[in-house]
C-alpha positions in Angstrom: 39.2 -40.2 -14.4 37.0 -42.2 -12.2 37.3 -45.8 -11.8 33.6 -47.9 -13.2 32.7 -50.6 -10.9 30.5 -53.6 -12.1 29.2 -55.9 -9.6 27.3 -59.0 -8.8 24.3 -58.1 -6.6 23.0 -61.1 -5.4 25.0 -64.8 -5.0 26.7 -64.6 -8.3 26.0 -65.9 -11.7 23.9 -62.4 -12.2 24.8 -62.3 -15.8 27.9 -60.1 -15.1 30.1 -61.4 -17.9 27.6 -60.7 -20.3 27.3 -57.0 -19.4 30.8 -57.1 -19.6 31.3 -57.9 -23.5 28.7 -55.5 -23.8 30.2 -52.5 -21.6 33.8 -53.2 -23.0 34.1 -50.9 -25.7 33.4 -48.1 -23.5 36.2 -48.7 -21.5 40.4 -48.6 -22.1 40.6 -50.9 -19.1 39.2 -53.8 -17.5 40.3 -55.0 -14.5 39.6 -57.9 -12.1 39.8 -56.9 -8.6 39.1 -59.8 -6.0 38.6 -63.7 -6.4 39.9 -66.4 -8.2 39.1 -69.1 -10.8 36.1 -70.0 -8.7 34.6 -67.7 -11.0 33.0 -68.5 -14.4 32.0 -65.4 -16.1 30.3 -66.4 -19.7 30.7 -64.4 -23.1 30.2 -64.9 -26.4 33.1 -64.3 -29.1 32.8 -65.1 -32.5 29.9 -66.9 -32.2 31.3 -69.2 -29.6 30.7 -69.3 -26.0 33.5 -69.3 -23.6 33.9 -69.1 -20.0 37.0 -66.9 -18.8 37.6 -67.8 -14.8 40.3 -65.4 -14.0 41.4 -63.5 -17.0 39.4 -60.3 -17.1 36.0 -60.2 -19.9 37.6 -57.8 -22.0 40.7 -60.0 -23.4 38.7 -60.5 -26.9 38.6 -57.0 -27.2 41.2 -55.7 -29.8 41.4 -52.5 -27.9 40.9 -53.5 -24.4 43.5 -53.3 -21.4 43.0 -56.7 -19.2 44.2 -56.2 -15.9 44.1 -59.0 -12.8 44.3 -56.9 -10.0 46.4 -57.5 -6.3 43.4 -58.7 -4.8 42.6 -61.7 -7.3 44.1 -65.3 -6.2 46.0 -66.9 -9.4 46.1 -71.1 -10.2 49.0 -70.9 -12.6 47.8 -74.4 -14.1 44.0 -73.1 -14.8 45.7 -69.7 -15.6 47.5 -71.4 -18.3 44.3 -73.4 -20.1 42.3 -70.4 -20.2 45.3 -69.0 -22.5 45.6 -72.3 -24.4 42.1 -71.5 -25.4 42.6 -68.2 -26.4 45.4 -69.2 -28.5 42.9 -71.7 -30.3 41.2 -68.8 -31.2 44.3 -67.0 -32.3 43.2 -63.7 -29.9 46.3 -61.5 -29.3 46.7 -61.4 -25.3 50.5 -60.4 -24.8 50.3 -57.0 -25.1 46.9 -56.1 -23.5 46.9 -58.8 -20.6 48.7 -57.5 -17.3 49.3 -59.1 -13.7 50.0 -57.2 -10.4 52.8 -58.0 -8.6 51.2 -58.1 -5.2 48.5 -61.2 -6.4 48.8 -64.3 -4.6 49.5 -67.7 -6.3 47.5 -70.6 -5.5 49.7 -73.5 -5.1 49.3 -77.0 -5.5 48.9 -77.5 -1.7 46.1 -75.1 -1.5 43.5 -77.4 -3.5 44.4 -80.3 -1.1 44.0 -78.3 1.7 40.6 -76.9 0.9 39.3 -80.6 -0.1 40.7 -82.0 3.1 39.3 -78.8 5.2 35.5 -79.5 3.2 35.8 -82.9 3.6 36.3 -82.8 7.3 33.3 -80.8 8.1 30.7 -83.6 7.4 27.0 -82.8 6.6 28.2 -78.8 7.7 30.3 -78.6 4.0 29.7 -75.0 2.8 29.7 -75.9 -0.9 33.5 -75.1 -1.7 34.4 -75.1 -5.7 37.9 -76.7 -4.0 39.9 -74.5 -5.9 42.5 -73.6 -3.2 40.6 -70.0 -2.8 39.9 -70.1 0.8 43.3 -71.3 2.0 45.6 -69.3 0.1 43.7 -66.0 0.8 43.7 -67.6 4.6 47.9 -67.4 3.8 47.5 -64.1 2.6 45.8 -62.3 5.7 48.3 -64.8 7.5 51.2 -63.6 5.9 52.3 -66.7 4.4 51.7 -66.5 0.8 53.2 -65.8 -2.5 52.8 -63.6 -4.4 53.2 -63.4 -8.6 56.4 -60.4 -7.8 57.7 -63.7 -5.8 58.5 -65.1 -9.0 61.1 -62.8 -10.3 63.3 -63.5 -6.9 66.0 -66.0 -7.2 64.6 -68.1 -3.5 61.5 -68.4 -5.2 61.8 -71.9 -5.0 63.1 -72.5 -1.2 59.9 -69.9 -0.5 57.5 -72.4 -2.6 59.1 -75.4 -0.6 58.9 -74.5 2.5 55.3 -72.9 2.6 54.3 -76.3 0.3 56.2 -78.4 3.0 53.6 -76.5 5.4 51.0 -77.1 3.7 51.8 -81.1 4.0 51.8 -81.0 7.8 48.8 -79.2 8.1 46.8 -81.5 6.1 47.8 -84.5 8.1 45.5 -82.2 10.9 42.7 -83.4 9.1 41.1 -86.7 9.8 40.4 -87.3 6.6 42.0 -89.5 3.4 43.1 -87.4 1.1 44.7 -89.4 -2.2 47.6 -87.5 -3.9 50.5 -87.5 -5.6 52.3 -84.0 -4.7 55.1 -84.8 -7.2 52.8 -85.3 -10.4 50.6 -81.9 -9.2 54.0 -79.8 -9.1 55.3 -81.2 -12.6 51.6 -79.4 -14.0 52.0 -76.6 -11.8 56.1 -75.7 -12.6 55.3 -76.1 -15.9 52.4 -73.3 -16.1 54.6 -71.5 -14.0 56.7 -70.8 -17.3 53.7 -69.7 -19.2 52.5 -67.0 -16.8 56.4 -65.6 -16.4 56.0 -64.9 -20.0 53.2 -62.4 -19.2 53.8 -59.1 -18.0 54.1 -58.5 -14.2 53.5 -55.2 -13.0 52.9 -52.4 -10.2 48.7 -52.4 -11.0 48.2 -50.0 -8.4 50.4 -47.5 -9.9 49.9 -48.4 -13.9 46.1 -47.8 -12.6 47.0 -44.3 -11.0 48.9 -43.2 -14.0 45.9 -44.2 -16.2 43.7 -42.3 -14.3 45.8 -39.2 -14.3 46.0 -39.4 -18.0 42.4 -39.7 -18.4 41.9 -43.8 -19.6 38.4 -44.7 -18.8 38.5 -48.1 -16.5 35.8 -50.5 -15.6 36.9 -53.1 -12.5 34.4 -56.3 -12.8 33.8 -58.1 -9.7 33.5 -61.9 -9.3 30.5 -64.0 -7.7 28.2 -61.6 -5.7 28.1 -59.4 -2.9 25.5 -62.2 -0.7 28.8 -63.8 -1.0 31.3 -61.3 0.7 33.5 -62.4 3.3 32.2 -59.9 5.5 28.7 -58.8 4.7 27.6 -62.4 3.3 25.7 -65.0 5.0 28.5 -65.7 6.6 29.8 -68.8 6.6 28.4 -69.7 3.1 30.6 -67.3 1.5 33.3 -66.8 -0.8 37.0 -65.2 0.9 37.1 -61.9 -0.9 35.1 -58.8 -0.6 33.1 -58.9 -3.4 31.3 -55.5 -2.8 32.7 -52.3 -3.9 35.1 -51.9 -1.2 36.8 -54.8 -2.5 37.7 -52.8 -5.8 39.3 -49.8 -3.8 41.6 -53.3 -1.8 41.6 -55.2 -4.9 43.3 -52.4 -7.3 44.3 -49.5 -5.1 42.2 -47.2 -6.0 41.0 -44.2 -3.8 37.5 -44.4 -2.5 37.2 -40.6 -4.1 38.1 -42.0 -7.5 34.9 -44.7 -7.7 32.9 -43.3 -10.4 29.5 -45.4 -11.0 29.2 -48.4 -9.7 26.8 -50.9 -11.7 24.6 -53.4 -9.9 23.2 -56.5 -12.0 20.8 -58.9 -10.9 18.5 -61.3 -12.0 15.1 -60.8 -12.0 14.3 -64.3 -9.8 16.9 -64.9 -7.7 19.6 -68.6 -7.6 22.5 -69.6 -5.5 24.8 -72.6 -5.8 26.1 -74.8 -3.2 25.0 -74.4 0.6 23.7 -71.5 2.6 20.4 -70.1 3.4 18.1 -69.0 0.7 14.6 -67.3 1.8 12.8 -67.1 -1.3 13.8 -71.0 -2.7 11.2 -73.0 -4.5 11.0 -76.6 -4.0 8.3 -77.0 -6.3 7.8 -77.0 -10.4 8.3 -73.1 -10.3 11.4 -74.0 -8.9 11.9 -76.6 -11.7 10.8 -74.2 -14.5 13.2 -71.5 -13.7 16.3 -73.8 -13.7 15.4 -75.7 -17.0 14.0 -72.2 -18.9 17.3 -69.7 -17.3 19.7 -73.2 -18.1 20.8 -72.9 -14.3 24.1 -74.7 -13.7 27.1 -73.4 -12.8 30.0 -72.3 -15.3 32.6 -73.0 -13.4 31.9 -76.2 -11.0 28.3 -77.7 -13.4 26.1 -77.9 -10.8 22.4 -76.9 -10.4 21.5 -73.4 -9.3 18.9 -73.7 -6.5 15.9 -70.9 -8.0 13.8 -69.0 -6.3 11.5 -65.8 -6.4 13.5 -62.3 -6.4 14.0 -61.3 -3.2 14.0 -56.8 -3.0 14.9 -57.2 1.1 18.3 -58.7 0.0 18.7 -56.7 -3.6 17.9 -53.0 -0.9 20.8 -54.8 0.9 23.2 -55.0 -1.9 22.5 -52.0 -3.2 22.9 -50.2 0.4 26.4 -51.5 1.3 27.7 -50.6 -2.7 26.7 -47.4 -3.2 24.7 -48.7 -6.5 24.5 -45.6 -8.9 22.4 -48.0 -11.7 20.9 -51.1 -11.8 20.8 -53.7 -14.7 18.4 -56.8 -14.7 18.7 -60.0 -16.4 17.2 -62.7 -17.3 13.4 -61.5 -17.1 12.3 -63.6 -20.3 13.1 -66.6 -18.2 9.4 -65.5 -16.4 7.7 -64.8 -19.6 5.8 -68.2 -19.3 4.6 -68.1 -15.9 1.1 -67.3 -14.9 1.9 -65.2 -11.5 5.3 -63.7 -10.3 6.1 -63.0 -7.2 8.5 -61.2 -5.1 9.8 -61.0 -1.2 9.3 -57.4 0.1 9.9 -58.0 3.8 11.1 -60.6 6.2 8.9 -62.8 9.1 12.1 -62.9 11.4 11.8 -64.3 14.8 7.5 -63.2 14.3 8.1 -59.6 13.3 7.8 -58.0 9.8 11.4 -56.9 8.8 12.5 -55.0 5.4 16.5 -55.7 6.0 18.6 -58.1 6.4 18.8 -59.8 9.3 22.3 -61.2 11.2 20.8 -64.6 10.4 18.7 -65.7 7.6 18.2 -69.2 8.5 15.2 -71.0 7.3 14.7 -71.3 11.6 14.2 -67.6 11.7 13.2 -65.9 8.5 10.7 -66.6 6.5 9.3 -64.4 3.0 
């Protein structure tokens, strides 16, 4: 059976989560492919909201499969509170919650190396959330991490000292002053480590293979939004995965013959948090309205979305690159009160009329 794909079609916070909870009873398994707890996907359960950052949407589900896929970083110590609160809620996880093997751990040293690489860079910061994201996938396409089947070896720990006693040196690189205490961060982190062991580890690639063969309908939910991929993102304000639907074939293992639909959601006005180039941003009281009406912060680091008009040269984009087979818009009662709506059909780039996206959408060349 073909693998569902739902994705993020702009710079995340499209409402994903949301769709999610909704699509979930559809579906025998859900299963995060790429990211990490940079994420903040927001659903409702029992009339309370919560905000899952890597455990997949469908975990208060009764009947629901939760997978986290090979290509999703893990942070055992935020791992471990998003169960805590689960448990508050008394939902049954340890038979439907599932890790692959071949996910990489963020450790300890991660976060201090992605706060001393952001702080380095000055006024040219690209808005990291300084979760340890962009290093340890950095180790991982260096071949330097470790990886959640690492934990069942018995020189786990001389692996996780030496790579965290790399880790030190490199941050000394850094001109920067960087307060820690490494020995109070690895009590937290050991500690979580004990939780997530008594999860279950497994082969995802294959468990998904076998599910397909026996017919078990899947839906893979993508984190943040394909304006933020690695490769076909406005590069460097981007996240370190492939968030696009390539990134579900990498992030699970599954066939590019076995992608069934593949669900784009968007809002209808368009927001991004942090830094990065934004071509349809409002500066003014539409700008204001949007944020206070749509409740624009972000649910994983707080901060203000930056709003602006919806932008169809960059949704055609998004849509191009992931084979979108349906599109699902949110958020359009945020607009009800406004007078006029507009929208960005083509690009003034460099004083010619465009309709795609250009290599560089700086507010110096492109213009709605």
């Amino acid at each position: 059976m073909a693998v569902d794909l739902l994705l993020g079609l702009q710079w995340g916070d499209e409402g994903k989560g949301k769709i999610v909870d909704v699509l979930t009873s559809k579906y025998n398994i859900i299963a995060r492919f790429q990211g990490g707890p940079n994420a903040g996907h927001t659903l409702v359960f029992n009339g309370k909201k919560h905000v899952l950052h890597t455990i997949p949407s469908g975990i208060f589900h009764e009947n629901a499969i939760n997978l986290v896929g090979n290509g999703v970083v893990i942070d055992p110590v935020i791992f471990k509170k998003e169960l805590e609160k689960l448990d508050e809620q008394s939902v049954n996880y340890k038979d439907k919650l599932f890790i692959s093997r071949k996910a990489h751990i963020i450790l300890p040293t991660h976060r201090l190396l992605d706060a001393a690489s952001e702080a380095s860079k000055g006024k040219a910061k690209i808005g990291s959330t300084l979760k340890g994201i962009g290093p340890t996938y950095m180790d991982k396409t260096g071949r330097n991490g470790l990886r959640i089947g690492d934990l069942e070896l018995e020189d786990w720990k001389e692996k996780y000292r030496a790579l965290a006693d790399k880790h030190e040196a490199m941050i000394g690189f850094y001109d920067v002053d960087i307060q820690y205490n490494l020995a109070e961060l690895e009590t937290e982190f050991f500690k979580a480590l004990k939780t997530l062991k008594s999860l279950k580890f497994i082969d995802s690639e294959e468990y998904i293979f076998q599910a397909q063969k026996a017919g078990k309908s899947i839906l893979a939910e993508g984190a943040q939004g394909s304006l933020l991929d690695i490769d076909f993102g406005t590069y460097p304000f981007v996240t370190s995965s492939n968030t696009t639907a390539a990134g579900a074939c990498t992030g699970l293992g599954v066939a590019p013959n076995k992608i069934g639909d593949v669900l784009g959601i968007f809002k209808a006005y368009t927001t991004r948090v942090g830094s990065g180039p934004f071509p349809t941003e409002l500066f003014d009281e539409d700008g204001a309205t949007m944020s206070r009406v749509g409740n624009e912060f972000g649910a994983t680091t707080g901060r203000a979305r930056r709003c602006g008009w919806l932008d169809l040269v960059a949704l055609k984009y998004a849509c191009q690159i992931n084979g979108v087979t349906k599109l699902m818009m949110m958020k359009a009662d945020v607009l009800s009160g406004f007078k006029t709506l507009k929208v960005c059909t083509a690009y003034n780039y460099k004083g010619q009329t465009i309709d795609h996206l250009p290599f560089n959408i700086e507010p110096e060349n492109v213009s709605p």
